[in-house]
PyMOL Python script that loads the backbone (N, CA, C, O; Angstrom):
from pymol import cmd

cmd.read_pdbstr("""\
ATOM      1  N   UNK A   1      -5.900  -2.709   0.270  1.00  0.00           N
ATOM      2  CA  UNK A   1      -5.425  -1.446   0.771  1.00  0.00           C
ATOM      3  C   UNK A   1      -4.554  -1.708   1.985  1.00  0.00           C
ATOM      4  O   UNK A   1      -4.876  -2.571   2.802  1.00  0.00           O
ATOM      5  N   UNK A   2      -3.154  -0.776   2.152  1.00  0.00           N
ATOM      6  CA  UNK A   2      -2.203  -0.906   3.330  1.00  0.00           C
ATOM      7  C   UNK A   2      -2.551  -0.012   3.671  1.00  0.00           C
ATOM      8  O   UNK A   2      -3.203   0.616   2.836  1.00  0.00           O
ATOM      9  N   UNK A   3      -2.350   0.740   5.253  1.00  0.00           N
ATOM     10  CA  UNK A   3      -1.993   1.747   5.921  1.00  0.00           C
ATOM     11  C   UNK A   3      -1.336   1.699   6.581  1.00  0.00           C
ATOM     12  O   UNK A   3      -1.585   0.987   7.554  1.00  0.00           O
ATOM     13  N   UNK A   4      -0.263   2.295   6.532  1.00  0.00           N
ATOM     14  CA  UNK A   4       1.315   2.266   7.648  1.00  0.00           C
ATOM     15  C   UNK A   4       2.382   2.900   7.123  1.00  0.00           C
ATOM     16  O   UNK A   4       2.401   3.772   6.254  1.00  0.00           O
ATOM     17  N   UNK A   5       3.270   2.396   7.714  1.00  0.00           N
ATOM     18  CA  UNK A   5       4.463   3.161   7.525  1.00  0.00           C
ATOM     19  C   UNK A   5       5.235   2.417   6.215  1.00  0.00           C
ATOM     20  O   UNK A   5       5.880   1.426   6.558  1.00  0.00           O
ATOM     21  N   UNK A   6       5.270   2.689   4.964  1.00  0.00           N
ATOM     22  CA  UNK A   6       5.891   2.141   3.857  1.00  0.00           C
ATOM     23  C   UNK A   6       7.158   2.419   3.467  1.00  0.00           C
ATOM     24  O   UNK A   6       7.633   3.122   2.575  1.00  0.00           O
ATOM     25  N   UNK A   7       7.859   1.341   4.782  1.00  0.00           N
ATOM     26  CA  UNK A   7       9.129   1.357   4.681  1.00  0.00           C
ATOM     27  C   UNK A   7       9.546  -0.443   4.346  1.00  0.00           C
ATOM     28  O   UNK A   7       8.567  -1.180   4.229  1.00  0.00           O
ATOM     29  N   UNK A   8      10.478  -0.872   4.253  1.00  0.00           N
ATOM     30  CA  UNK A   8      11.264  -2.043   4.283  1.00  0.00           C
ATOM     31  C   UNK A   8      10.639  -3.123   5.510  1.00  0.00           C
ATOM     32  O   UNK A   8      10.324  -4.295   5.304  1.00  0.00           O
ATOM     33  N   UNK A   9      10.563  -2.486   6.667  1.00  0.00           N
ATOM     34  CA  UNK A   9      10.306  -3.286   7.806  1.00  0.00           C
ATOM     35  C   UNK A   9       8.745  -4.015   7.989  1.00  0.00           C
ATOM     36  O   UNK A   9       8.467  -4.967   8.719  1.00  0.00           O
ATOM     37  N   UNK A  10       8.103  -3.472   7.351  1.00  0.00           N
ATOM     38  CA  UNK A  10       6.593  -3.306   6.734  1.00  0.00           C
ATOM     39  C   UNK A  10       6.508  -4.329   6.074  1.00  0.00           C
ATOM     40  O   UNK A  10       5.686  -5.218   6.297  1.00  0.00           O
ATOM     41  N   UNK A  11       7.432  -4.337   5.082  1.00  0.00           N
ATOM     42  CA  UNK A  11       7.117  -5.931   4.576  1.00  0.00           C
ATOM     43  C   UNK A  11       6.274  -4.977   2.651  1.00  0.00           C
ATOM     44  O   UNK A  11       5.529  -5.659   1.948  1.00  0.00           O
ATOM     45  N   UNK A  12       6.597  -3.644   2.278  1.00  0.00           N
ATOM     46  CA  UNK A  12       5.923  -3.418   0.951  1.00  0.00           C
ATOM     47  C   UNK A  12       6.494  -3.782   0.034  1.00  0.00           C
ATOM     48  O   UNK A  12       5.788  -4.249  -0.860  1.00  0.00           O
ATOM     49  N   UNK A  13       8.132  -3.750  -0.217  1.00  0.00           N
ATOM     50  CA  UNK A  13       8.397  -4.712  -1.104  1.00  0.00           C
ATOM     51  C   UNK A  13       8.028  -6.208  -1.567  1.00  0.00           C
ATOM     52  O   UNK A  13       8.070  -6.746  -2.673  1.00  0.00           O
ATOM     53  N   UNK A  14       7.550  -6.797   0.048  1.00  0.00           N
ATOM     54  CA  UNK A  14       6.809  -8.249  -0.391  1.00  0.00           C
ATOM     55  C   UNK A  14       5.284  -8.198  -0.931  1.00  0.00           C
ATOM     56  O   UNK A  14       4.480  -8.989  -1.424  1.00  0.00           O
ATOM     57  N   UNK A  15       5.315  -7.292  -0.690  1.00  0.00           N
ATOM     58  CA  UNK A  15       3.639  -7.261  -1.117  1.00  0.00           C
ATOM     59  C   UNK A  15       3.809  -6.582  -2.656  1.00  0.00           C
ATOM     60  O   UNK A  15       2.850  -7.031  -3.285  1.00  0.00           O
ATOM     61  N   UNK A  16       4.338  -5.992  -3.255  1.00  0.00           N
ATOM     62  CA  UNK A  16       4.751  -5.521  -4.153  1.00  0.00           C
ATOM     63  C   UNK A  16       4.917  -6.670  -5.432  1.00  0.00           C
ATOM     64  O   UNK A  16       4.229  -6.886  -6.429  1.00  0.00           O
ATOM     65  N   UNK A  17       6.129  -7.269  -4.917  1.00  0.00           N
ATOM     66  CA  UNK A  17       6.294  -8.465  -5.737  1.00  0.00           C
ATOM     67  C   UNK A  17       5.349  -9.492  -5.820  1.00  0.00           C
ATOM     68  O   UNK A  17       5.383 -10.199  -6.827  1.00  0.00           O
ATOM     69  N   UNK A  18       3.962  -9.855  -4.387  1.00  0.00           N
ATOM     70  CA  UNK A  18       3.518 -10.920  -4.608  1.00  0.00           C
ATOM     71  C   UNK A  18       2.316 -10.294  -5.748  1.00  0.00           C
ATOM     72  O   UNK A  18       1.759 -10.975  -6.608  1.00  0.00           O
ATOM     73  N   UNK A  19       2.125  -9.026  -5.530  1.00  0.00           N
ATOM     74  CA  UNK A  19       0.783  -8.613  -6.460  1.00  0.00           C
ATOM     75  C   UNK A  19       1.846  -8.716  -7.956  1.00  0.00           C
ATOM     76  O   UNK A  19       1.165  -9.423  -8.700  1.00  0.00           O
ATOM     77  N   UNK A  20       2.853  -8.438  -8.548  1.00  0.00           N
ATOM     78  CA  UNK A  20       3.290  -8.572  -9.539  1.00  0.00           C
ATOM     79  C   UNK A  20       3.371  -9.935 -10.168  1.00  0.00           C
ATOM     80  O   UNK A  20       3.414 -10.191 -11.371  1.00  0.00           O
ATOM     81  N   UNK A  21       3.386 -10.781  -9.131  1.00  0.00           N
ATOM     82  CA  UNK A  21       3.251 -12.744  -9.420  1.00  0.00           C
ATOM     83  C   UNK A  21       1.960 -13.047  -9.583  1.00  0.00           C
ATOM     84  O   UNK A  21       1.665 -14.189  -9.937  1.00  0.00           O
ATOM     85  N   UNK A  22       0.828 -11.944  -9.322  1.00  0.00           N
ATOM     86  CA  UNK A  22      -0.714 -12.488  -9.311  1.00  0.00           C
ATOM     87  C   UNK A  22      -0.795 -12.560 -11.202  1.00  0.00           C
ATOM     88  O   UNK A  22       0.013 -11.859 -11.811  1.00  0.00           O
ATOM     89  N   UNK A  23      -1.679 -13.330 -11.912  1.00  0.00           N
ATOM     90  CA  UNK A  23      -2.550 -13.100 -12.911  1.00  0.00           C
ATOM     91  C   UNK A  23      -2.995 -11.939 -13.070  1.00  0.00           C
ATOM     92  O   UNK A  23      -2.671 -11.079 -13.889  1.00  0.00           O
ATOM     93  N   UNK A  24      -4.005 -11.929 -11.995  1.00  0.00           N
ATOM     94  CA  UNK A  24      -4.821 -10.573 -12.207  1.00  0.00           C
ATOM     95  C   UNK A  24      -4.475  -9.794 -11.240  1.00  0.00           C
ATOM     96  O   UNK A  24      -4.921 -10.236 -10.181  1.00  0.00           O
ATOM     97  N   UNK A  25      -3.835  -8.754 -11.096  1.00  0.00           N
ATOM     98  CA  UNK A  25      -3.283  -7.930 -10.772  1.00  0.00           C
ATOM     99  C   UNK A  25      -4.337  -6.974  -9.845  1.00  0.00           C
ATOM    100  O   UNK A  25      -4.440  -5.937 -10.501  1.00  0.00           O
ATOM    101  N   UNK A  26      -5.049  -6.862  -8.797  1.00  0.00           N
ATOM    102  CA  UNK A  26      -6.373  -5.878  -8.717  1.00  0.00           C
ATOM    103  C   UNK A  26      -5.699  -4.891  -8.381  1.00  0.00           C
ATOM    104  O   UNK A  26      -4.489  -5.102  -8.460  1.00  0.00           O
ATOM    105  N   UNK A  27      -6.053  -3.655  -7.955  1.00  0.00           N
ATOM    106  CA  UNK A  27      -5.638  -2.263  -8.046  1.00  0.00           C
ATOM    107  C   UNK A  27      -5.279  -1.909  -6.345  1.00  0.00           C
ATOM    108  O   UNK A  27      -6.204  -1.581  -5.601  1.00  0.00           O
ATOM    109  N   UNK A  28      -4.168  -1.989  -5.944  1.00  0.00           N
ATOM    110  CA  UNK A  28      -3.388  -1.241  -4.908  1.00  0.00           C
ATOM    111  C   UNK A  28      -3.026   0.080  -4.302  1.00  0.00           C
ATOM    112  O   UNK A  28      -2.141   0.792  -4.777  1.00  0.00           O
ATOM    113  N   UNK A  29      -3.967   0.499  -2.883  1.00  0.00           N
ATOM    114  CA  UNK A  29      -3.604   1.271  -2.128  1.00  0.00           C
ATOM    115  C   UNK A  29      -2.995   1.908  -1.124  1.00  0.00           C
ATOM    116  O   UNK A  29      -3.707   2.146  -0.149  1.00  0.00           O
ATOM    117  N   UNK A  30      -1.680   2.312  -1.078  1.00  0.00           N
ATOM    118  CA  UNK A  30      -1.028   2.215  -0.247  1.00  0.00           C
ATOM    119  C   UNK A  30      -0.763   3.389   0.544  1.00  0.00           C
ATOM    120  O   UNK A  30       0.028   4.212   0.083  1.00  0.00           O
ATOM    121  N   UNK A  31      -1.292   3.592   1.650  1.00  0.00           N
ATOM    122  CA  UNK A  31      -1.230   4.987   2.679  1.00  0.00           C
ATOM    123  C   UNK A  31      -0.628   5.154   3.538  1.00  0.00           C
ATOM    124  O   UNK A  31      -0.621   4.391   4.504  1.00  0.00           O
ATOM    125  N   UNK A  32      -0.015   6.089   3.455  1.00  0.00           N
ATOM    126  CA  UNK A  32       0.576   6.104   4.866  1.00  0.00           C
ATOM    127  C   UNK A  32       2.271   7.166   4.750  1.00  0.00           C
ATOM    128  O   UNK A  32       2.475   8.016   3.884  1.00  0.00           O
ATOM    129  N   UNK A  33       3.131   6.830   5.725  1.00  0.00           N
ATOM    130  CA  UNK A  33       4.325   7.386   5.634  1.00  0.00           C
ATOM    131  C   UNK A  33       5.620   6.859   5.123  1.00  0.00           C
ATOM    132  O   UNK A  33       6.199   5.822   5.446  1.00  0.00           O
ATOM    133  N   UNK A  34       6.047   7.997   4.053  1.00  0.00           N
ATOM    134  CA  UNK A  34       7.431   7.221   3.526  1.00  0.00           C
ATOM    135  C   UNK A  34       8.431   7.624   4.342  1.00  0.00           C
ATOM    136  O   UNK A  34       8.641   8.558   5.116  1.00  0.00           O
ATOM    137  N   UNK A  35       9.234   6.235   3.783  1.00  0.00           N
ATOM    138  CA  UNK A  35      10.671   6.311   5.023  1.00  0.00           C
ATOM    139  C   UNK A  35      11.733   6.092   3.438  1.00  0.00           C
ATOM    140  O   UNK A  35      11.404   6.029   2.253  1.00  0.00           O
ATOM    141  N   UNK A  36      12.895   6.033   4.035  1.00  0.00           N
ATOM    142  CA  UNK A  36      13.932   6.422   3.004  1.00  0.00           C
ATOM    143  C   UNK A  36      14.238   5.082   2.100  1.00  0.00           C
ATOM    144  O   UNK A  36      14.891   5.031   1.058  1.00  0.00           O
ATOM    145  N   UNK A  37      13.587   4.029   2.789  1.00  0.00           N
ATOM    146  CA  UNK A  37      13.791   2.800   1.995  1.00  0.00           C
ATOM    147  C   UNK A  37      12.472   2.553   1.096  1.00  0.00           C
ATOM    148  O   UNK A  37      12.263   1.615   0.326  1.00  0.00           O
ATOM    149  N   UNK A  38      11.887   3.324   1.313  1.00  0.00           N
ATOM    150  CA  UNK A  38      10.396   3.367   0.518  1.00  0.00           C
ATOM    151  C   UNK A  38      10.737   2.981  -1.043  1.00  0.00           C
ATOM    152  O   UNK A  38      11.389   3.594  -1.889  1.00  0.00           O
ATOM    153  N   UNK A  39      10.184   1.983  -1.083  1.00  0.00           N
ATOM    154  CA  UNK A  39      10.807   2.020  -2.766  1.00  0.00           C
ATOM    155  C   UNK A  39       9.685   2.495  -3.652  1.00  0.00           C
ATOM    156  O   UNK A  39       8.503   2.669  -3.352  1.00  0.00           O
ATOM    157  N   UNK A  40      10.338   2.681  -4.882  1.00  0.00           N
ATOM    158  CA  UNK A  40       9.544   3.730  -5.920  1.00  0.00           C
ATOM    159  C   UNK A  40       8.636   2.582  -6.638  1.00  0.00           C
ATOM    160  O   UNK A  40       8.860   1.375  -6.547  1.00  0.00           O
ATOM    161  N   UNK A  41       7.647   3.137  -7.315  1.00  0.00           N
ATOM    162  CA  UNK A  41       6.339   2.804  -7.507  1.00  0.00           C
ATOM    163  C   UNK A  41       6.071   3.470  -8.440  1.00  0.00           C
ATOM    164  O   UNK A  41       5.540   4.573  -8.571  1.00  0.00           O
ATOM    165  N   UNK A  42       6.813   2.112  -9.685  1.00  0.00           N
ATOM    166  CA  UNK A  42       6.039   2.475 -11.309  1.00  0.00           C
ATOM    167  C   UNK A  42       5.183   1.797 -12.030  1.00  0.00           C
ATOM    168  O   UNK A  42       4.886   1.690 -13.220  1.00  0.00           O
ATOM    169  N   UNK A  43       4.833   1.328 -10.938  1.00  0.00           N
ATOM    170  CA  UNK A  43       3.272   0.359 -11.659  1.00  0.00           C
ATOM    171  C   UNK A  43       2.188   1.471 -11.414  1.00  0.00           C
ATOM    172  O   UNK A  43       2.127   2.260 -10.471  1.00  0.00           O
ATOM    173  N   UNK A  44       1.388   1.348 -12.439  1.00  0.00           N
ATOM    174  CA  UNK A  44      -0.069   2.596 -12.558  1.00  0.00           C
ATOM    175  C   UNK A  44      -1.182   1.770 -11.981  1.00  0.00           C
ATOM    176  O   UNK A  44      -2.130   2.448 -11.585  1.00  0.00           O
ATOM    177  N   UNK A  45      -1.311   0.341 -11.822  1.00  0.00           N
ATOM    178  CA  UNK A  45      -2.095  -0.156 -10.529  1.00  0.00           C
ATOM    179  C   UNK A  45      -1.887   0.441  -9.289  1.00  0.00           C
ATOM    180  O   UNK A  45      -2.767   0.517  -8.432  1.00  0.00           O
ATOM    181  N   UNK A  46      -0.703   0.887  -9.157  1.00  0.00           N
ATOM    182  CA  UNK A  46      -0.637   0.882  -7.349  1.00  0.00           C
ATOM    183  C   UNK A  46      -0.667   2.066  -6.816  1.00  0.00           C
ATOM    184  O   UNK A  46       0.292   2.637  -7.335  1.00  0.00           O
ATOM    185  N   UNK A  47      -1.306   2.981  -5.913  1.00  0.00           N
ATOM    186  CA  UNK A  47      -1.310   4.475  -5.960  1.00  0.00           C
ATOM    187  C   UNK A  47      -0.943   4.775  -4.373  1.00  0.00           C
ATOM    188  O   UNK A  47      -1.387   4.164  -3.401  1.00  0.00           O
ATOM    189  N   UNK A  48      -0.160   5.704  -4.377  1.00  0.00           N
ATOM    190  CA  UNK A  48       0.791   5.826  -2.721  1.00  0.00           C
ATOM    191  C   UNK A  48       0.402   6.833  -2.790  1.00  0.00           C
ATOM    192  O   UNK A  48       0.504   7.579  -3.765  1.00  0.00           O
ATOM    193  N   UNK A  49      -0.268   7.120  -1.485  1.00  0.00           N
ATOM    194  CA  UNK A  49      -0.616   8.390  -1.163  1.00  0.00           C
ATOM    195  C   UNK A  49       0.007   8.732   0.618  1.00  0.00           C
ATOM    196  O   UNK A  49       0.081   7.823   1.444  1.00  0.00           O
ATOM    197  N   UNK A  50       0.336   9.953   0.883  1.00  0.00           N
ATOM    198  CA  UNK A  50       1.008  10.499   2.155  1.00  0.00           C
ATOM    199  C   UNK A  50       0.091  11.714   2.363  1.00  0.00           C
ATOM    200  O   UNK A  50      -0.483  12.510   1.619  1.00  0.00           O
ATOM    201  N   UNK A  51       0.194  11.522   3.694  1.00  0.00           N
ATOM    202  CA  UNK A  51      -0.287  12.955   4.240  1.00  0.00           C
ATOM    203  C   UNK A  51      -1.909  12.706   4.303  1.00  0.00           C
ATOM    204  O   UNK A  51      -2.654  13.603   3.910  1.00  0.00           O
ATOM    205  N   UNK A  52      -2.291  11.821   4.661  1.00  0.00           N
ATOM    206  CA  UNK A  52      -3.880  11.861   4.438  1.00  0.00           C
ATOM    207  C   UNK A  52      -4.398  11.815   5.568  1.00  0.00           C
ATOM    208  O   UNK A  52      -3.886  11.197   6.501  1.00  0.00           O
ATOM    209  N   UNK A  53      -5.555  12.503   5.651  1.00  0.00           N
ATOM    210  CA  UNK A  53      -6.313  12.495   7.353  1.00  0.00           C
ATOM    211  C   UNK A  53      -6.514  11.404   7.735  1.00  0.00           C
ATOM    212  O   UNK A  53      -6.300  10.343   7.149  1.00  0.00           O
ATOM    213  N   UNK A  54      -6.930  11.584   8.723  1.00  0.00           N
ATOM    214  CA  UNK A  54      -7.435  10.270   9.468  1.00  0.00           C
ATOM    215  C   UNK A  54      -8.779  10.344   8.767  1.00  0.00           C
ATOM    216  O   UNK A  54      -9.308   9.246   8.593  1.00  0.00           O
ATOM    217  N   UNK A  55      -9.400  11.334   8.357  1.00  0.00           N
ATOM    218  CA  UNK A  55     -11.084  11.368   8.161  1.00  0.00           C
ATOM    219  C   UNK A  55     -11.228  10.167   6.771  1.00  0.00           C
ATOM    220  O   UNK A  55     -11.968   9.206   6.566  1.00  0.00           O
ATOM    221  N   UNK A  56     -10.317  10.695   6.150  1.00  0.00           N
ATOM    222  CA  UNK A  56     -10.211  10.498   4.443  1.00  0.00           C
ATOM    223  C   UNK A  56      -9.744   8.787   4.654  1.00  0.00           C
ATOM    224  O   UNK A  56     -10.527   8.022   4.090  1.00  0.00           O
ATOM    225  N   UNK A  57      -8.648   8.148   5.344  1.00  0.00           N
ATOM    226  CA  UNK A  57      -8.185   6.994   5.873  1.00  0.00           C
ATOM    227  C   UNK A  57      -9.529   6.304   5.756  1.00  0.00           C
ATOM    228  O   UNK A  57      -9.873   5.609   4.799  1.00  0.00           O
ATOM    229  N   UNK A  58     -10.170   6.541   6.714  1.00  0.00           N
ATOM    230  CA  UNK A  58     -11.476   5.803   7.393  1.00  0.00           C
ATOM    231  C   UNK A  58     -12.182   5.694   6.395  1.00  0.00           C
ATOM    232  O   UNK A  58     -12.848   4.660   6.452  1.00  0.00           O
ATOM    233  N   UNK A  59     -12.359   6.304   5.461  1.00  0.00           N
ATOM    234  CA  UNK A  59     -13.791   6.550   4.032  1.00  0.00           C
ATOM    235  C   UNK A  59     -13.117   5.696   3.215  1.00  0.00           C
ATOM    236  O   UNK A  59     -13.767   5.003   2.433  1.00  0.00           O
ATOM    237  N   UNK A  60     -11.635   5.603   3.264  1.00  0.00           N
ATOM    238  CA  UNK A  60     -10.916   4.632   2.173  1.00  0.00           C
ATOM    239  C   UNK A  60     -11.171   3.285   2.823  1.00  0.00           C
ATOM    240  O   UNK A  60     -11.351   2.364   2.026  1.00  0.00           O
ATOM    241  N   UNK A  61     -11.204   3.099   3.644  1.00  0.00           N
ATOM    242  CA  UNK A  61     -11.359   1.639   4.127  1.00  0.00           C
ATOM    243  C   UNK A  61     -12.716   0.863   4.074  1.00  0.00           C
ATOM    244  O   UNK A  61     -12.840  -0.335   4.331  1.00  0.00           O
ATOM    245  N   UNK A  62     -13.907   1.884   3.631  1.00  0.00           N
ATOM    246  CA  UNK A  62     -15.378   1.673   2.854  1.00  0.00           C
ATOM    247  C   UNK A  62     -15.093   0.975   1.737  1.00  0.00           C
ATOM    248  O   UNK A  62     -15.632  -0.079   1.397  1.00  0.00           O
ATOM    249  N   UNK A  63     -14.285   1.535   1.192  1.00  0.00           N
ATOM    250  CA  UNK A  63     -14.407   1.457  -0.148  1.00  0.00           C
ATOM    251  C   UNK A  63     -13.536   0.064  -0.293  1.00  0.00           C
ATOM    252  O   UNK A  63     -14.233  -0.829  -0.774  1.00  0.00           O
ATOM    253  N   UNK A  64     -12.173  -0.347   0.006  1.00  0.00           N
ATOM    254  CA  UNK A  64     -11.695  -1.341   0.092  1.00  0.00           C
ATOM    255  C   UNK A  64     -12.206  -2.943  -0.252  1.00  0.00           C
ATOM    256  O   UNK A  64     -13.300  -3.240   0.227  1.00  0.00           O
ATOM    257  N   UNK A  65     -11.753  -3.614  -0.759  1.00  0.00           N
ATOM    258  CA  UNK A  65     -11.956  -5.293  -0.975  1.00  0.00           C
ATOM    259  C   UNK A  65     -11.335  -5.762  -0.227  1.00  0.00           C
ATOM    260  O   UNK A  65     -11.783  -6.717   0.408  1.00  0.00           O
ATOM    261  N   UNK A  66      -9.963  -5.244   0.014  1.00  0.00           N
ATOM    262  CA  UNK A  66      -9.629  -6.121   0.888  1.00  0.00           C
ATOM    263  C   UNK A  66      -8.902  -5.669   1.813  1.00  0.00           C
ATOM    264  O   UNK A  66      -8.278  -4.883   1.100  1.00  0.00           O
ATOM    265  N   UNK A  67      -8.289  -5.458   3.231  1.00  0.00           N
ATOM    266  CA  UNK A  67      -7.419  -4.658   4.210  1.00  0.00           C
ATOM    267  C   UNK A  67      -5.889  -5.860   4.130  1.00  0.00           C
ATOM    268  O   UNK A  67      -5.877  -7.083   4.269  1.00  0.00           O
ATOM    269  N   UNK A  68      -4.707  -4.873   3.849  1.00  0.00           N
ATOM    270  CA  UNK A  68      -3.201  -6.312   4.196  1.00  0.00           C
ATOM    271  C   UNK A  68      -3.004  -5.409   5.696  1.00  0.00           C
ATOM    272  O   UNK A  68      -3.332  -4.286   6.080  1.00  0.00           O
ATOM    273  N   UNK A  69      -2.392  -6.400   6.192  1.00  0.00           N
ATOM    274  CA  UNK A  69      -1.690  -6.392   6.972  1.00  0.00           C
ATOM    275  C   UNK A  69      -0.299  -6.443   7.054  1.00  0.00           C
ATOM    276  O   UNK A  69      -0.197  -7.668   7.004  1.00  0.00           O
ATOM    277  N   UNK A  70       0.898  -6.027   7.145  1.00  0.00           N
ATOM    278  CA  UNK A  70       2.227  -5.778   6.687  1.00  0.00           C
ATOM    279  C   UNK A  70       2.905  -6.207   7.915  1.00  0.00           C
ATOM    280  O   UNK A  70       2.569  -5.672   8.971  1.00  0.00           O
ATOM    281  N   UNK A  71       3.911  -7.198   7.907  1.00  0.00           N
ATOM    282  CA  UNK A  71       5.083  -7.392   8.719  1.00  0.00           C
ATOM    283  C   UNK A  71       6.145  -8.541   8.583  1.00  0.00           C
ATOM    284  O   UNK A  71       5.989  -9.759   8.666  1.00  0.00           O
ATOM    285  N   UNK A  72       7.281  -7.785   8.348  1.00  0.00           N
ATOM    286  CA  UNK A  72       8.324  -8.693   8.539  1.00  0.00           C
ATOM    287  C   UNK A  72       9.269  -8.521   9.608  1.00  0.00           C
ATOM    288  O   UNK A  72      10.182  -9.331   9.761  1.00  0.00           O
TER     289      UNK A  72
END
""", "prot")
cmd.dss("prot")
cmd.show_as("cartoon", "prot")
cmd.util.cbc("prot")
cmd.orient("prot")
């Protein structure tokens, strides 16, 4: 799971492509705010969600395997 700003500078296109180079592919969450370089997202693994509380954030990060960290 990401949380941030899912733009270019973020680094989601790299993370994008490295989960597309995995074998097994596990299932991708990505939260947070789109910016205009946000690229589109047609894989049905990966689910982008905006606008989410902080409450709902925090309960997603329970649930999580694993937390990325994003930066280029």
């Amino acid at each position: 799971m990401f949380v941030g700003a899912l733009g270019r500078h973020k680094g989601i296109e790299v993370l994008l492509e490295a989960r597309r180079m995995m074998r097994r592919q596990p299932p991708l969450v990505l939260i947070g705010t789109p910016h205009a370089d946000t690229p589109p997202i047609g894989d049905p693994g990966v689910i982008m969600a905006h606008s989410v509380p902080n409450s709902e954030v925090m309960a997603s990060w329970l649930h999580a395997s694993i937390a990325i960290v994003l930066s280029v």
